[in-house]
GUMI-967993 format. One line per 3 residues: their letters; for each residue x, z, y of N, C-alpha, C. Coordinates in nm, 2 decimals, padded with zeros to 4 digits. Each point is the difference from the previous one (the first is absolute). Layout:
BEGIN
a> X/Z/Y/X/Z/Y/X/Z/Y  ...;
This chain:
BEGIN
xxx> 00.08/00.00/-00.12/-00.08/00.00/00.12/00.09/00.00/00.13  00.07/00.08/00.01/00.10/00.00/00.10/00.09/-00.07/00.03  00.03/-00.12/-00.14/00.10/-00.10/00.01/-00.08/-00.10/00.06;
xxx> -00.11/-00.02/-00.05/-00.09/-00.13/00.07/-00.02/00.04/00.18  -00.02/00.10/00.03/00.00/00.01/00.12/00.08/-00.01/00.05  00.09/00.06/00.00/00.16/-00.05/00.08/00.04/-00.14/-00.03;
xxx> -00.05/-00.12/-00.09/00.03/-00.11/-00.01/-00.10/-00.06/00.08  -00.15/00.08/00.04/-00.11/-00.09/00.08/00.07/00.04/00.19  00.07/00.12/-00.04/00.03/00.02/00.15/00.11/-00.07/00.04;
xxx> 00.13/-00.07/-00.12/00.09/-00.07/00.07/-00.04/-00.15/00.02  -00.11/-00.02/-00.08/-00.09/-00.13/00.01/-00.02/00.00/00.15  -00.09/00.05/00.05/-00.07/00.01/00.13/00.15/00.04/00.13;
xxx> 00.06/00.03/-00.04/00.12/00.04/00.09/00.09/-00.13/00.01  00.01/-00.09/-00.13/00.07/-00.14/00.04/-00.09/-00.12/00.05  -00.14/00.02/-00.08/-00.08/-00.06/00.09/-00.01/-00.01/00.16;
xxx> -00.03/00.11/00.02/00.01/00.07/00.16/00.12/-00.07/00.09  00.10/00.07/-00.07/00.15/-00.05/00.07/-00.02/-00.16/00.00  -00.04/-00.10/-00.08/00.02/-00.12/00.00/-00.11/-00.09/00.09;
xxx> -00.11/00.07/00.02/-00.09/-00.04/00.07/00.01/00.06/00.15  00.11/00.14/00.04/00.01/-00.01/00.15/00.11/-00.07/00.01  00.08/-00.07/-00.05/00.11/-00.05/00.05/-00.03/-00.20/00.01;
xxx> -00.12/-00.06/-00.05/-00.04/-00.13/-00.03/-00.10/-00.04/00.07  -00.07/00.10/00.07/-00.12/00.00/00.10/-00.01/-00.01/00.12  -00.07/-00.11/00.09/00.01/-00.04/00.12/00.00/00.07/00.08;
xxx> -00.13/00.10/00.00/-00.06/00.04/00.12/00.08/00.15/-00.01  00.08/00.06/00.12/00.04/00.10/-00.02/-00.08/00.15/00.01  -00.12/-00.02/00.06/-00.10/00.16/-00.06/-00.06/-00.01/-00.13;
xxx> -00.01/-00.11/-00.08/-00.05/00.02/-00.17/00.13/00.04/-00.01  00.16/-00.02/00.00/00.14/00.02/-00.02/00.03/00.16/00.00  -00.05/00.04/00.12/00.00/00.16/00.05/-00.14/00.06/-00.08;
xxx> -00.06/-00.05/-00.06/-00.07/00.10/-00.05/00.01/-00.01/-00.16  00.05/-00.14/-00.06/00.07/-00.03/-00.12/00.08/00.12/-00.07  00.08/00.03/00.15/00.15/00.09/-00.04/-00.08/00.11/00.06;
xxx> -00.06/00.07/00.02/-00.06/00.12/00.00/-00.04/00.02/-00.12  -00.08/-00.09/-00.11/-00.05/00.03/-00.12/00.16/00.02/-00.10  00.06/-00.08/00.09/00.14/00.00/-00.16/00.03/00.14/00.06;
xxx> 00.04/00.02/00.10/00.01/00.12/00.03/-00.07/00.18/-00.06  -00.12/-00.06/-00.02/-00.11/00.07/-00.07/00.06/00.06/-00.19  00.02/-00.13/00.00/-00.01/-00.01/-00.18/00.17/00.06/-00.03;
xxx> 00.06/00.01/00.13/00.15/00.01/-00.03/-00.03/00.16/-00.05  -00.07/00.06/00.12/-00.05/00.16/-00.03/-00.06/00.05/-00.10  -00.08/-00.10/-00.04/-00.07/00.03/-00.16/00.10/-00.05/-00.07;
xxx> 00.11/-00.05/00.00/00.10/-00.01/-00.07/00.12/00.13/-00.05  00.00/00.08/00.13/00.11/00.12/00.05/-00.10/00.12/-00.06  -00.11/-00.01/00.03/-00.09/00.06/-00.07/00.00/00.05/-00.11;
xxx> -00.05/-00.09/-00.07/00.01/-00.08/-00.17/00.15/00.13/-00.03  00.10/-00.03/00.00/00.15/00.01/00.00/00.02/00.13/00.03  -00.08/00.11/00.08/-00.04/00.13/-00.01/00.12/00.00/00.16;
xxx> 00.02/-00.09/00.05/00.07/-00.02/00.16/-00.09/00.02/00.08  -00.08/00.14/-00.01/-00.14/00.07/00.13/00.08/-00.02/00.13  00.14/00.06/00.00/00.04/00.04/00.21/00.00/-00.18/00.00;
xxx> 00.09/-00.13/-00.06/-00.01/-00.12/00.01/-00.11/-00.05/00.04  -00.10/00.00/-00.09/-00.11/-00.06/-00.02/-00.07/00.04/00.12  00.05/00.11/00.08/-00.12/00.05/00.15/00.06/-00.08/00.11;
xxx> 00.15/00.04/-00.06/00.08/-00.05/00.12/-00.05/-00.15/00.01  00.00/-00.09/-00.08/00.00/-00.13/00.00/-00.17/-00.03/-00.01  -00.14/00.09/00.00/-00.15/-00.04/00.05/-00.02/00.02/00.14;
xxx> 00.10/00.13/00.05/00.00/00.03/00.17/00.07/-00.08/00.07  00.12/-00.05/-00.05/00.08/-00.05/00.07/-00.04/-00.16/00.02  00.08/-00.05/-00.08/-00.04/-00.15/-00.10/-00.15/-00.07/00.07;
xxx> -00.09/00.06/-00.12/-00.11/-00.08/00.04/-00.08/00.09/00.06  00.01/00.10/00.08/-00.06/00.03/00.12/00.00/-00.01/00.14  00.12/00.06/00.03/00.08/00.01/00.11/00.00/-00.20/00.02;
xxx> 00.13/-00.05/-00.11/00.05/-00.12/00.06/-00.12/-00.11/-00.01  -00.08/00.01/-00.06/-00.11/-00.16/-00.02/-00.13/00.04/00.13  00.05/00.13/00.08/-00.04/00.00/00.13/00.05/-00.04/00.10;
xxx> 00.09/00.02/-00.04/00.12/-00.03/00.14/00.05/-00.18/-00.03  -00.01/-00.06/-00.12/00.02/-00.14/-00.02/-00.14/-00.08/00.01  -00.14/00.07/-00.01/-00.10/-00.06/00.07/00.02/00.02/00.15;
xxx> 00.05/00.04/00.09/00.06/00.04/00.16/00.06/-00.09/00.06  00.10/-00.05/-00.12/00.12/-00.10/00.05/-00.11/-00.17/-00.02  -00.09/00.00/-00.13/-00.05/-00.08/-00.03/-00.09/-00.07/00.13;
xxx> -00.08/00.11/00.03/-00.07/-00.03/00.16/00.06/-00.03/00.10  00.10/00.01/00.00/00.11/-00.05/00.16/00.05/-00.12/-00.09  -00.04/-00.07/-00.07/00.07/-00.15/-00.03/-00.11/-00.08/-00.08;
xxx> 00.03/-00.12/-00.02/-00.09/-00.11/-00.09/00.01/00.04/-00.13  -00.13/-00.01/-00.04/-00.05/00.06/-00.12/00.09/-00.12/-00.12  00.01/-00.10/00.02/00.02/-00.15/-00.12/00.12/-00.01/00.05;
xxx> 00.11/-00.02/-00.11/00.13/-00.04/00.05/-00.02/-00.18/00.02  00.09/-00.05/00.04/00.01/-00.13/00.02/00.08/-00.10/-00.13  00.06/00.09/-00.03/00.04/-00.07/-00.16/-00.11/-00.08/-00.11;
């Protein structure tokens, strides 16, 4: 049981990673990498890494996918690529 889950959560963690780094629009990008961010913690979690796993839901995808929706608003949402 536990092996399947840590295999569905590196599933969703390389998905994640590969879908914010190939994606046009940079606020689906910032909220992409808030979720990898997410799953990284249920990963640290998982791993019995509790101080990690807070440090990286406060920090990570709380704190930063606010502050990178901030920067997102002061520029063009679609890269030009």
């Amino acid at each position: 049981m536990i092996l399947t889950f840590d295999f569905i959560l590196i599933l969703f963690l390389f998905i994640s990673a590969i879908a914010s780094i190939t994606i046009k629009d940079l606020l689906s990008a910032v909220i992409i990498l808030g979720a990898y961010s997410f799953f990284m913690c249920l990963l640290w979690a998982q791993m019995a890494a509790v101080d990690v796993a807070f440090t990286e839901a406060s920090v990570s995808a709380g704190i930063g996918t606010v502050l990178f929706i901030g920067a997102v608003s002061k520029t063009e949402r679609r890269s030009k690529d």
